[in-house]
C-alpha positions as CSV (number, residue, x, y, z in Angstrom):
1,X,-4.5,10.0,-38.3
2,X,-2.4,9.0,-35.4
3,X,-3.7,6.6,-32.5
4,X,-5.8,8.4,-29.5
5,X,-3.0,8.3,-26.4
6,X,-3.4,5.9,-24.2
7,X,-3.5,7.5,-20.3
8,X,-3.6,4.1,-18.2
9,X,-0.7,1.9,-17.7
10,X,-0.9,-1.3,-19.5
11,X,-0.3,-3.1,-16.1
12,X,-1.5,-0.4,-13.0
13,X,0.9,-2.6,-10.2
14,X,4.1,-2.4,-12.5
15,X,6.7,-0.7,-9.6
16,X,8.8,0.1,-12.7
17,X,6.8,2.7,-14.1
18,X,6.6,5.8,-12.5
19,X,3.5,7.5,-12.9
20,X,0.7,10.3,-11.8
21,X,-1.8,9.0,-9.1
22,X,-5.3,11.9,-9.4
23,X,-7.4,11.6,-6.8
24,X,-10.9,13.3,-7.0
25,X,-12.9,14.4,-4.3
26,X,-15.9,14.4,-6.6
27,X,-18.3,15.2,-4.0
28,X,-16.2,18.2,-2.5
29,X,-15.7,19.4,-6.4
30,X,-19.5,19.3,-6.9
31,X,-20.1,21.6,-3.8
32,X,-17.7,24.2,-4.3
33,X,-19.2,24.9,-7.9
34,X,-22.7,24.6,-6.8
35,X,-22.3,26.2,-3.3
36,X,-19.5,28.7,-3.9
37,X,-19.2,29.8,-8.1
38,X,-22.4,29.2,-9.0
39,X,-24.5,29.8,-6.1
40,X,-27.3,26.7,-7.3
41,X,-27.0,23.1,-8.7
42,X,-25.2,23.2,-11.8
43,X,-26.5,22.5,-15.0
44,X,-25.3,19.4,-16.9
45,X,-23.0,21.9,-19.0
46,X,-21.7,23.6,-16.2
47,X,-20.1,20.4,-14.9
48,X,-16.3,19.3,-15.0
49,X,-14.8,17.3,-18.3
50,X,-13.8,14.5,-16.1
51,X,-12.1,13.5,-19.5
52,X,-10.1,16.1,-19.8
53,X,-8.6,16.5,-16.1
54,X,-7.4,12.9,-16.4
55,X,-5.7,13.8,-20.3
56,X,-4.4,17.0,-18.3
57,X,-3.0,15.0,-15.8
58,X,-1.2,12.4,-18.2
59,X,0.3,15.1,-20.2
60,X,1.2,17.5,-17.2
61,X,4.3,15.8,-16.7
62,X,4.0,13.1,-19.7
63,X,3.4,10.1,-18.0
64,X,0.6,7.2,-17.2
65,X,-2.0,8.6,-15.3
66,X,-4.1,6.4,-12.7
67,X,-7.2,8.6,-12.2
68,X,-9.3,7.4,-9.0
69,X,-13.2,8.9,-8.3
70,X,-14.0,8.8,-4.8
71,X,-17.7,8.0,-4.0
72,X,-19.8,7.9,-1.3
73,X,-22.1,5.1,-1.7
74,X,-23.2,5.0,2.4
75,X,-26.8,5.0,1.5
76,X,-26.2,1.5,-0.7
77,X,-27.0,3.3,-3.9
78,X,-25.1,4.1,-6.6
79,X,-25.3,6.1,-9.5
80,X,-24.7,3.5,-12.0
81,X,-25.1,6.1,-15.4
82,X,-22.3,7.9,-13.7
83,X,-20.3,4.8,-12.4
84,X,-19.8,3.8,-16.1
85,X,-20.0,6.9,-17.5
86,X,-16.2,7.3,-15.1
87,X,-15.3,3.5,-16.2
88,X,-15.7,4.6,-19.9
89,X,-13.4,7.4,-19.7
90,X,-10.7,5.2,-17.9
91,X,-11.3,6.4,-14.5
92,X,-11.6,3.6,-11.8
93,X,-15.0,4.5,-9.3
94,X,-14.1,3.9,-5.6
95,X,-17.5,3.8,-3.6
96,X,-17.4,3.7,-0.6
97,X,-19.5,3.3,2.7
98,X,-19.5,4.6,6.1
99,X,-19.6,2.5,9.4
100,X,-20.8,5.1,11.8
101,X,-20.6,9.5,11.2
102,X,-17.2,9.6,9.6
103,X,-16.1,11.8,6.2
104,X,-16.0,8.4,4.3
105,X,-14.7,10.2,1.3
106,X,-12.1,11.9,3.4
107,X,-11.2,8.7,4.9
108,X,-10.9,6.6,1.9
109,X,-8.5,9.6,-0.1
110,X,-6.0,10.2,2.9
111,X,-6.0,6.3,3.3
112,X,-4.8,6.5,-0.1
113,X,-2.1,9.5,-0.3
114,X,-0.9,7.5,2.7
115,X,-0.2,4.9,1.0
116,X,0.8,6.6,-1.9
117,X,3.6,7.9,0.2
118,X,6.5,4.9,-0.1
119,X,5.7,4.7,-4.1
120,X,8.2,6.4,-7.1
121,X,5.1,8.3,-8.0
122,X,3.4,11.7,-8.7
123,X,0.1,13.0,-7.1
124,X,-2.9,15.1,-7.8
125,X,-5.3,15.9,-5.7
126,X,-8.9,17.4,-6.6
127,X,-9.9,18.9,-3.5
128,X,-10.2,21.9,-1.6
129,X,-10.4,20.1,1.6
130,X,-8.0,21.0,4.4
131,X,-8.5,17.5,5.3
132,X,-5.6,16.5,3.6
133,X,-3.2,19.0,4.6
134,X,-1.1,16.6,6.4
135,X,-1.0,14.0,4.0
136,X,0.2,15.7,1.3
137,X,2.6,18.0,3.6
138,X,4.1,14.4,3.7
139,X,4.3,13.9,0.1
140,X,5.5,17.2,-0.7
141,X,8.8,15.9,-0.5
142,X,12.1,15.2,-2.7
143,X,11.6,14.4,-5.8
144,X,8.1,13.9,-5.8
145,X,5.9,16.2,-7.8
146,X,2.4,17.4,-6.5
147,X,-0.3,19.4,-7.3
148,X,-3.5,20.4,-6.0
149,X,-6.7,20.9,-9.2
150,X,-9.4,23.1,-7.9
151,X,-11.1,26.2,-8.2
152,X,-8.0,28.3,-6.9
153,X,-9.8,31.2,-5.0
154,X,-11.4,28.5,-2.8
155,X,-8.8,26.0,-1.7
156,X,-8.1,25.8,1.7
157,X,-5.5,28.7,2.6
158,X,-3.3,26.6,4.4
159,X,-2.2,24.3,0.9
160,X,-0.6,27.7,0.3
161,X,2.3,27.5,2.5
162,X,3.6,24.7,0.8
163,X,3.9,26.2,-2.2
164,X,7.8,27.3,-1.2
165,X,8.3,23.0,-1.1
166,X,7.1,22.5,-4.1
167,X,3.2,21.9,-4.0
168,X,1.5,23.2,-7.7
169,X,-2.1,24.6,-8.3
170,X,-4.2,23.9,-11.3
171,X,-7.1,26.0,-12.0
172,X,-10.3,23.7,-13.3
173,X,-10.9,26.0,-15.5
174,X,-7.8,28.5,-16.5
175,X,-5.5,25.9,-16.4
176,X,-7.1,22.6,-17.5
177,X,-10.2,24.2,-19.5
178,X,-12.4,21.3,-17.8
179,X,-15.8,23.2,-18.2
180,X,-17.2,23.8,-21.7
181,X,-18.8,27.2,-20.7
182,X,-17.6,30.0,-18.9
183,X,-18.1,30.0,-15.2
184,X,-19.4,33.4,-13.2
185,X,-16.1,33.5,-10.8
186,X,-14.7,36.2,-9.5
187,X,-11.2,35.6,-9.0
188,X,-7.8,37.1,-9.2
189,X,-6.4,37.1,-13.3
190,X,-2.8,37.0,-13.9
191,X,-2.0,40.1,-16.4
192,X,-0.7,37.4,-18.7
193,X,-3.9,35.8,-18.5
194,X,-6.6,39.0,-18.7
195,X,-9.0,38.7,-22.0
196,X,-10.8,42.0,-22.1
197,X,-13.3,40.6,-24.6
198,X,-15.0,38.5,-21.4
199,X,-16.2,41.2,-20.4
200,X,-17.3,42.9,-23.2
């Protein structure tokens, strides 16, 4: 039996190894299935594989992923079962706290892209939050691959105009199979993609 693959670089500050940066915007996930596919909280089975978006992201482009979980932790709590549930499946938690009314989340991930931007390095984004339109128009750029993993249907419109430069999409659940039952979307099906028997 071989070894299980590895998806975090032995050494995450080694500038000689190129690798794929994912970002999740765990709270701006969690609202679009509860608010927008499923109308209601979800149930512990309707929830993402966090698992398997970061091994989708490490063999997207075959290379050492670096998975980050944005948190907001402004009210001083967190939710520790989760917290190592994340650190167990080799994602590193990032709570963070607000200082007055801002989108801490929002903050904290375009801080990061931003930074992301001088490094010989790949980047996806878990989002569907406008928000960071600008940050990854500026990272859409040369080389550089980048891809946005959401629900596609409800992404923010305006991701879709740089699409001609290069910017992917990665369906939660067509493309990366993260949930482990079918969700009640209603969405546009590639031909290539259409299984009668769902609706049978």
């Amino acid at each position: 039996m071989s070894e299980p693959r590895t998806i975090l670089t032995p050494n995450p500050q080694d500038p000689t190894i190129r690798r794929t940066y994912l970002l999740v915007d765990g709270e701006n996930i969690d609202a679009t299935l509860g608010m927008s596919v499923l109308n209601r909280r979800p149930a512990p089975e309707e929830r993402p594989r966090w698992d398997r978006i970061a091994q989708f992201a490490a063999q997207l482009w075959d290379q050492p992923v670096t998975p980050l979980f944005y948190l907001n932790a402004t009210s001083g709590q967190m939710p520790m079962p989760f917290v190592q549930a994340l650190l167990a499946m080799g994602y590193k938690p990032i709570p963070v706290a607000a200082e007055g009314n801002e989108k801490v989340v929002d903050v904290a991930i375009q801080r990061t892209l931003d930074a992301i931007v001088p490094r010989d390095a790949d980047v996806l984004l878990a989002s569907h939050d406008g928000d960071f339109l600008p940050q990854v128009e500026s990272l859409v750029a040369g080389d550089r691959r980048v891809g946005v993993v959401c629900f596609r249907e409800f992404v923010n419109s305006q991701f879709a105009a740089l699409a001609d430069r290069g910017l992917e999409f990665f369906d939660l659940e067509g493309d990366i199979g993260a949930f482990q039952v079918p969700l009640p979307r209603v969405r546009i099906i590639p031909i290539g993609e259409f299984d009668p028997t769902f609706y049978l």
